[in-house]
N, C-alpha and C positions, 0 to 999 in steps of 0.2 A: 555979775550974774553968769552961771554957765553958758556954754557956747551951746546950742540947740543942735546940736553936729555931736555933743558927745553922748555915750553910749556905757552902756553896761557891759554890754560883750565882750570878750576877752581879744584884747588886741592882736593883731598880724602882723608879722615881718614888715616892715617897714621896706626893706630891700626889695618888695615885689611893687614896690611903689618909685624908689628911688635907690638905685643900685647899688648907691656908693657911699650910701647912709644909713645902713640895717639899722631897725630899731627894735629888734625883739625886747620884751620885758615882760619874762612869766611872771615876776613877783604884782605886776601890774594890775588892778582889777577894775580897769578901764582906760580908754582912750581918748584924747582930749585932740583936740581941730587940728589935724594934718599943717604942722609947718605953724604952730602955736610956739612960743616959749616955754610953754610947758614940756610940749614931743622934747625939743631943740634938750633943753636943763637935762631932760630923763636919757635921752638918747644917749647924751656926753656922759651922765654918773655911770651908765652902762657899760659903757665901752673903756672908762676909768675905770671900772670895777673888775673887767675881764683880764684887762693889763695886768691890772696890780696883780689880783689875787696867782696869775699864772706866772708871771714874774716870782712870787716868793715861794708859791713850789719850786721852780726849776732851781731856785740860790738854794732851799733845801733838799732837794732830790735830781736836778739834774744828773743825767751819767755824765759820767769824765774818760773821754774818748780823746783821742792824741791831736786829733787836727781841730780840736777845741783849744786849744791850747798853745797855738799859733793864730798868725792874723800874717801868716805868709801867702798872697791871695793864690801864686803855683801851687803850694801844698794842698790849698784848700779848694781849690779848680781838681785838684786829680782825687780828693776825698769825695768829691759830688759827683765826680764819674763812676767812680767805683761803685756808691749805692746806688747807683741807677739798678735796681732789679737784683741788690746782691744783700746779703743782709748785715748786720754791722759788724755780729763775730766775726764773720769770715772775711771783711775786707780791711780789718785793723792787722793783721801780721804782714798781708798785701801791701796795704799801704807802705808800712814802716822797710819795708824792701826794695819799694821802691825809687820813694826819697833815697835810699842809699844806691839806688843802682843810677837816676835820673833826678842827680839834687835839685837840678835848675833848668828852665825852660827852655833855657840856652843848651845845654847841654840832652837833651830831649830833642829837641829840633837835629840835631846833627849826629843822632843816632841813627843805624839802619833800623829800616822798620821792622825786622827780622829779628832784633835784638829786641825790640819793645814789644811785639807780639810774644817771645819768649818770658818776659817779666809778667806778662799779661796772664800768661796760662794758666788754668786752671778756674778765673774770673768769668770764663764763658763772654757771649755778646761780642767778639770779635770786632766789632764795627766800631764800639767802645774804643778799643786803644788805637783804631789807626786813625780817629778821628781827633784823639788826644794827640799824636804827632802831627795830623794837618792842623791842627791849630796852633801847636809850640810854634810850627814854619810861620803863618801867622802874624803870632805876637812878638816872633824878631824880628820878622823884615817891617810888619808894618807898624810895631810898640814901641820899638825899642828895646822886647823883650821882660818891656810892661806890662801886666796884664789890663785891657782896658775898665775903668769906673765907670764908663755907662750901660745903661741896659741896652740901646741899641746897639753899639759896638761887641760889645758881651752874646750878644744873641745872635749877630753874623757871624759866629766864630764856627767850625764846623761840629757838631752835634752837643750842640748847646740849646735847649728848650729854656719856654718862660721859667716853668719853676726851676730847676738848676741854676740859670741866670740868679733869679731872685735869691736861691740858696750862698752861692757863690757872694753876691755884692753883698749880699747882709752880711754874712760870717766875716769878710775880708776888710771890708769899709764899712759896717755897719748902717747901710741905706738901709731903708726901710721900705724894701720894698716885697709883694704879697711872695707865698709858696704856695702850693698847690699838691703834695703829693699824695700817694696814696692813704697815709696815715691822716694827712691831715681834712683831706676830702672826706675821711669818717668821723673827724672830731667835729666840721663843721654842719655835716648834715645830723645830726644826732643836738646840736648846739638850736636847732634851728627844727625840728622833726622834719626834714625835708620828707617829702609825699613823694620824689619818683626818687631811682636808682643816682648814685650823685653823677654818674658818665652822661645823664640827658639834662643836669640843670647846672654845666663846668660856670655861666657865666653868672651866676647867680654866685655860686662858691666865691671863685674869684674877687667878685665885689666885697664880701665877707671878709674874706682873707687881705683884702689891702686896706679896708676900714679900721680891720683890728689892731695891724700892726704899728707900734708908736713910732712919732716920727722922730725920736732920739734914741731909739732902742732895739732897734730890725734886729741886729745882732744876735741878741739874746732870745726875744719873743719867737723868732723866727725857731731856736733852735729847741726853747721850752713846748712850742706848740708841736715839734714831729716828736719830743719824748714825752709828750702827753698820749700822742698817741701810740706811739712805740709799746709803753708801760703800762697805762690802765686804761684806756680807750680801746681797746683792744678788738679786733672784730667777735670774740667768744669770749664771755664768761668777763666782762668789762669791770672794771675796779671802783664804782660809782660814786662808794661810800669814802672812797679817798681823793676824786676827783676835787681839782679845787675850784670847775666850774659846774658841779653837780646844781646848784642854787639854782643858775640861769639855763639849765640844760633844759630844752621846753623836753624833748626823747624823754631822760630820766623821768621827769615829772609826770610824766605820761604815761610813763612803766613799759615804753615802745622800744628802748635803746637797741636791746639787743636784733630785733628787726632790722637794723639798721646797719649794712656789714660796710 
């Protein structure tokens, strides 16, 4: 017999109940006993469902960007600094200039900082690159000139934020662990019709974003979910009809998205 608890109503985010268990499901046309086997079964096809389908966009539409194409975690430590606030055309010749000027962390660290501010110029953020040499000092004296695998030690490092961290370990070691940037902070409030601005509900996102992420796959998801938003999430004129989580987008279904910058 039904559970006297369930309802007709169209169900709510499950994450304003339980943060780290979002259970949105527009296709849903009702809600059955909070923490039933039924939530539990729907929550999991959901979140399998999110995986996959943005998983086999990105293996057919991912961009092919050069520090994709390493799993060298220095290269891929100075490719996260670089986008901090810069955009991707202009920090790919950046980049490739500066692996040639500063191959190794080692060799970074024992540069003036005078030289590295000159490699830097033109990237703007200044604070960027001398933070990027106090942390090469860092990870030779205190790595070995490893970069550290955890998020703690990754996040002591000097101007290193959660989402960067989390950028950095997924790409490099493939942790699975959440991102947070601008791009994605529009794919998830639009995922979800968030109701305020997403800068007043970061830990709501957040939960979102480490829910989604699989635990064999940060790597990839991680990198498929900012060229989701990069490419058709877009803050103007959004690519909906080729989104591959249009289905589950409660915004889209709404007709709200664009609302949603």
């Amino acid at each position: 017999m039904a559970s006297s608890r369930q309802t007709t109503q169209p169900i709510t985010p499950l994450d304003s109940v339980d943060p780290h268990l979002p259970n949105f499901l527009w296709s849903s046309d009702r809600a059955t006993e909070l923490g039933s086997p039924e939530v539990l079964d729907s929550r999991q096809q959901v979140l399998d469902s999110l995986r996959r389908s943005l998983l086999d966009w990105y293996g057919d539409c991912g961009r092919d960007l050069p520090w994709r194409r390493l799993r060298d975690p220095y290269a891929i430590w100075i490719s996260e600094i670089m986008l901090q606030q810069t955009q991707v055309k202009t920090v790919i010749p950046y980049f490739q200039r500066w692996l040639d000027r500063f191959p190794t962390v080692e060799g970074l660290a024992a540069a003036d900082q005078q030289d590295v501010l000159k490699a830097w110029e033109g990237l703007g953020y200044y604070a960027r690159a001398r933070n990027l040499h106090k942390a090469a000092k860092v990870i030779v004296e205190q790595y070995q000139g490893q970069f550290p695998e955890t998020l703690e030690a990754t996040l002591a490092l000097p101007g290193i934020g959660r989402t960067t961290a989390g950028g950095i370990l997924s790409a490099a070691f493939n942790l699975p662990l959440p991102i947070l940037d601008g791009n994605v902070k529009r794919v998830l409030a639009r995922l979800i019709a968030l109701e305020v601005p997403p800068a007043k509900a970061l830990d709501r996102l957040w939960s979102w974003s480490e829910a989604l992420v699989p635990p064999d796959r940060g790597r990839d998801f991680n990198q498929a979910l900012m060229d989701l938003g990069a490419t058709l999430c877009t803050p103007h004129n959004p690519g909906c009809l080729l989104c591959p989580w249009n289905a589950h987008c409660k915004a889209y279904n709404l007709g709200v998205q664009t609302k949603i910058l």
